[in-house]
PLY file of the C-alpha trace (Angstrom):
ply
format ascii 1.0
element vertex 87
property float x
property float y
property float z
element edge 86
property int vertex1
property int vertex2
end_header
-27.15 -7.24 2.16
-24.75 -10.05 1.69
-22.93 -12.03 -1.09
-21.89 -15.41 -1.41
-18.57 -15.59 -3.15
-17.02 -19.05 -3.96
-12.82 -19.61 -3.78
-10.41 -22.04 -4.54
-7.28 -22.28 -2.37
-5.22 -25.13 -1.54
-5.08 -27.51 0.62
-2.37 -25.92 2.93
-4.03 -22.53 3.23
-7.60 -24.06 4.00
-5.64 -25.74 6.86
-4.06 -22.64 8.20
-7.31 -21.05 7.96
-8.92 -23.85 10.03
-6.15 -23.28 12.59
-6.91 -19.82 12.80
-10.55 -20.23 12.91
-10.18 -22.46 15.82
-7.82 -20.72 17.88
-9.50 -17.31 17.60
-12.98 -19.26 17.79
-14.10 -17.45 14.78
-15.40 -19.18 11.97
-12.94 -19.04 8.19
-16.14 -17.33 6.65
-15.44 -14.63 9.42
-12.05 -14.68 9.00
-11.68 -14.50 4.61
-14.08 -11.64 5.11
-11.57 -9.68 6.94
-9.37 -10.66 5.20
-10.66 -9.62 2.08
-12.20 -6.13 3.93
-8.05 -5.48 4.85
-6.96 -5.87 1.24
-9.61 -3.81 0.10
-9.01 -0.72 1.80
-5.06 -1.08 1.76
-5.39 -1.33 -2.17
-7.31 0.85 -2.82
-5.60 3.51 -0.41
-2.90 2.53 -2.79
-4.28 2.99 -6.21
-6.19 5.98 -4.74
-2.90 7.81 -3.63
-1.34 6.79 -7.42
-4.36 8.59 -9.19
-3.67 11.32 -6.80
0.40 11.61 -7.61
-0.40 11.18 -11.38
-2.95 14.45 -11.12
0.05 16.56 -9.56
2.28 15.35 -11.66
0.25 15.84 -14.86
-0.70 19.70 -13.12
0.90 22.70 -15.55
2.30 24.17 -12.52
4.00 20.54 -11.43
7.90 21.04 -11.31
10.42 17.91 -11.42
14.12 17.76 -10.18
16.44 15.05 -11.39
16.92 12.55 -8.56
20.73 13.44 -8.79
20.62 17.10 -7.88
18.05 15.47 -4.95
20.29 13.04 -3.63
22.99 15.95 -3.70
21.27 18.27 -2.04
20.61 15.43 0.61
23.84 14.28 1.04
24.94 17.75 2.20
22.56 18.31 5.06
24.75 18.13 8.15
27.45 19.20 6.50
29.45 22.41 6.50
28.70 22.59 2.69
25.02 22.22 2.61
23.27 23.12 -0.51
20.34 25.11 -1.38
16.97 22.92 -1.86
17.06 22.10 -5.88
14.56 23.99 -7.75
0 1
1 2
2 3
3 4
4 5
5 6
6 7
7 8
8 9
9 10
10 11
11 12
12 13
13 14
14 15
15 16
16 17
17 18
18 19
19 20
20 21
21 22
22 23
23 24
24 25
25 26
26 27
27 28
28 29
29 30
30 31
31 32
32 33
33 34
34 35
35 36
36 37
37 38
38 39
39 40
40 41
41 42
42 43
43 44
44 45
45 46
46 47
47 48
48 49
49 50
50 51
51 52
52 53
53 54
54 55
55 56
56 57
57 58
58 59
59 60
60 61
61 62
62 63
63 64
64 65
65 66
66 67
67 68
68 69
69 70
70 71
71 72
72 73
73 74
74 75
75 76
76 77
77 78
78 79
79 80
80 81
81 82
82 83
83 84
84 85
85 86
């Protein structure tokens, strides 16, 4: 089953998407419903992955390390004074 959903855009963008309809001989209905299909599942991957980072970092057993004794600990691989992983 389909929907129709009306949009507004201006005048420029309608012309690009006329371009690209006609060089890739697909029509802009075609084409905004990618579109639309590509943001969908990049955003949500996104928010998903959030939700997913806020859970383990909410856990009891989550454990943080200040970003300086990370970028420390970094900054010494390679070298002859390499650190132990912060904890």
């Amino acid at each position: 089953m389909s929907s129709l959903v009306n949009i507004r855009i201006d005048d420029e963008t309608r012309q690009r998407l006329d371009r690209l309809a006609s060089a890739t001989d697909r029509t802009r209905s075609h084409l905004v419903k990618k579109a639309i299909e590509e943001y969908l599942c990049a955003n949500e991957w996104q928010v998903q992955e959030i939700e997913k980072a806020i859970r383990q970092a909410d856990a009891p057993e989550a454990v943080f390390v200040e970003h300086d004794r990370v970028d420390t600990w970094l900054n010494s691989w390679g070298s002859d004074k390499e650190t132990e992983r912060p904890r």
